[in-house]
N, C-alpha and C positions, 0 to 999 in steps of 0.2 A: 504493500500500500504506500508506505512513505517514499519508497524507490520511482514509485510512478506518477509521483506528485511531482519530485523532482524530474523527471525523464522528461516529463510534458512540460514544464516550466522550458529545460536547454532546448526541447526541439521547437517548441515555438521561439523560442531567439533566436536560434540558427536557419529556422524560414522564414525569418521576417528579413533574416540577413542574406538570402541566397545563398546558404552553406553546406541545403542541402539539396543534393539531385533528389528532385523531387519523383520522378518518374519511376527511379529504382526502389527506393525509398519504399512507395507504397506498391511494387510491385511486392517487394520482396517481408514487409511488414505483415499481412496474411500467415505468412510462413512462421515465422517468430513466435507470431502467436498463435495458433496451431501447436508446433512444437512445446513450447512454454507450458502452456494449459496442457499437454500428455506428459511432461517433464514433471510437473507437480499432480498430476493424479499419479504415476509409478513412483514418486519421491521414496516408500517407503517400502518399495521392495528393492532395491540395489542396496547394497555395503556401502555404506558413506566414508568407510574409511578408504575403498579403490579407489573412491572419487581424488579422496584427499591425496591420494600418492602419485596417480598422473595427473592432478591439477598444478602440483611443484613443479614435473618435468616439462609441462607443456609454458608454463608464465617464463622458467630459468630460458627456454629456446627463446621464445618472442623477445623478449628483454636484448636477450645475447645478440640475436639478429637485430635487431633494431637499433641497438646501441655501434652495433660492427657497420650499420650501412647510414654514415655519416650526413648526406644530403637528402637521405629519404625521405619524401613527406615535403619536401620546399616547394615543389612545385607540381602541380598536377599535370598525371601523364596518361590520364583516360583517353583511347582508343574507341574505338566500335569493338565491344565485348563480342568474341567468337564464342562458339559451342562451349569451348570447355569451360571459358571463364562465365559462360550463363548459368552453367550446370553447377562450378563452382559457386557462384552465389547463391544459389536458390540451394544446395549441401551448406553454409554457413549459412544462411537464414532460418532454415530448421535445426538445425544441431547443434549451434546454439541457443538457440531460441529452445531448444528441449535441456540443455544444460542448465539453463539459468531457472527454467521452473522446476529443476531437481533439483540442482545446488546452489550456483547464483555466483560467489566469488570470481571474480575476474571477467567475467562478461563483457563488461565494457571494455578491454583491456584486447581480448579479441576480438570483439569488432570492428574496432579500430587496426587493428592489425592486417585481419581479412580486406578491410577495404583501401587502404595501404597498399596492401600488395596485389590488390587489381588496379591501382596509379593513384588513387585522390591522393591528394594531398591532404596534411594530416586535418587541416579546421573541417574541412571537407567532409574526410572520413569520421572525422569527431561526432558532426552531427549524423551522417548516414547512420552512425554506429548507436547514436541517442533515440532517432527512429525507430529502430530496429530494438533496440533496446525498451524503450515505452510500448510497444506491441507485445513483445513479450513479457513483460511486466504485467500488463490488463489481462494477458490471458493466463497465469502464472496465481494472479489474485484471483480470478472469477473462481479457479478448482479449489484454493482454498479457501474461497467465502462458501463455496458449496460445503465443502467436508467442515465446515466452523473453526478452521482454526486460523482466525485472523483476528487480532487486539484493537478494534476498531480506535480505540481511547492513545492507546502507544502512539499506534500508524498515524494516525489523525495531527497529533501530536510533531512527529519526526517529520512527517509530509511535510507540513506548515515550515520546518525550518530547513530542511534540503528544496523548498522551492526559492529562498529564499537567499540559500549559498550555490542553487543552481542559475539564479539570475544572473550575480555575480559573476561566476565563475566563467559558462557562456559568455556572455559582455566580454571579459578578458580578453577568451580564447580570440573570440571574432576580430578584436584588435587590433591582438599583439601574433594571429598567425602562428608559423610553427617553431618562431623561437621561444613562444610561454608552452604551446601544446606538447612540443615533443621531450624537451626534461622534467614537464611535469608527468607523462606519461610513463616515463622512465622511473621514476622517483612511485609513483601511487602503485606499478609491477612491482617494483621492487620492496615494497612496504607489504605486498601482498605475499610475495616470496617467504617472506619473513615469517609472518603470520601463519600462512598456512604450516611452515616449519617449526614453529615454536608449538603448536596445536600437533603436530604430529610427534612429537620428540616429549613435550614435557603435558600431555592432558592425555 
C-alpha cells in the first residue's frame, strides 16, 4: 500500500516531465500487474529463504555491471526494439512484476537495470521502471487486500510520507539527470546488498 502511494506520486512527475515512454510503459504495465497479483497469491508456498540467497547474487551482478560500465545511462540509445528485445520486455514485465508481489526487495533496482540495458537512459528508465513498478504494486495489494492481510492504518500512514519523499526525490532525478540517478542507484543496491546479507548471516 504505502509503496504504491509512492510509485504513483514518481510516475506522475516523471509524465508530466516526459520521462517516461509512455507507449511501452502501458504496454508493458498489464504485465507487472498480472505477474505481481500471482506473485502475492503463491507468496507462501516458495522458501523465502531461496529467495533470499539468489536475491544477493542477482543485486552483487547488476551493481558490478553497472558500476564496471562507466557512461551507461548518459545518454539514451533506444532503437526500434526487434523480436528478442520485445520478448525480452514483456519476460521482465512479468517476472518481475511476479517477484515483487512475492518478495519485493530490489525491484526497482531491476527495472531500472532491464531498461538500461534495452538503451534508456537512466531518468528515462527511472520512471519506465516507476510505471512498471506502480502496476505491480496495485496488483500485488488487490491479493493481499483479498486474503486480509494489509494494515490499512501503517500503509495509510507510510503512503502519506513516501508520497511525499517521492515528490522530492523524482523533482531531483528529473533535474539533475544521470549524475544524481546513477550513484544514487548504486548506493540504494548496495544498501540493499547489505541488508539482505546481514538478514541472511545474522536472523
Amino acid at each position: 500500500l504505502a509503496a504504491s502511494m509512492g510509485s504513483l506520486m514518481s510516475v506522475f512527475s516523471f509524465w508530466r516531465a516526459g520521462k517516461i515512454n509512455q507507449k511501452v510503459a502501458l504496454s508493458l504495465m498489464p504485465l507487472s500487474f498480472l505477474g505481481s497479483a500471482l506473485g502475492a497469491y503463491v507468496v507462501y508456498l516458495l522458501p523465502e529463504q531461496l529467495m533470499k540467497n539468489v536475491i544477493v547474487v542477482l543485486l552483487v551482478a547488476v551493481a558490478v555491471y553497472t558500476y564496471r560500465r562507466k557512461d551507461w545511462g548518459d545518454v539514451s540509445a533506444v532503437k526500434q526494439l526487434g523480436l528478442a528485445a520485445l520478448f525480452g520486455s514483456v519476460v521482465m514485465a512479468f517476472g518481475i512484476g511476479f517477484y515483487d508481489g512475492f518478495f519485493g526487495p530490489g525491484t526497482g533496482s531491476f527495472l531500472i537495470f532491464g531498461f538500461l540495458f534495452l538503451g534508456y537512459d537512466f531518468v528515462t528508465a527511472a520512471g519506465n521502471a516507476k510505471a512498471l513498478n506502480f502496476a505491480s504494486g496495485i496488483g500485488a495489494l488487490l491479493s493481499f487486500t483479498l486474503s486480509g492481510s494489509v494494515l490499512w492504518t501503517y500503509g495509510l500512514l507510510m503512503g502519506f510520507a513516501m508520497v511525499i519523499g517521492a515528490y522530492f526525490g523524482s523533482r531531483m532525478a528529473i533535474r539533475h539527470g544521470a549524475s544524481y540517478v546513477k550513484p544514487l542507484y548504486l548506493i540504494v543496491t548496495t544498501l540493499l546488498i547489505g541488508k539482505q546479507v546481514y538478514e541472511l548471516l545474522f536472523k
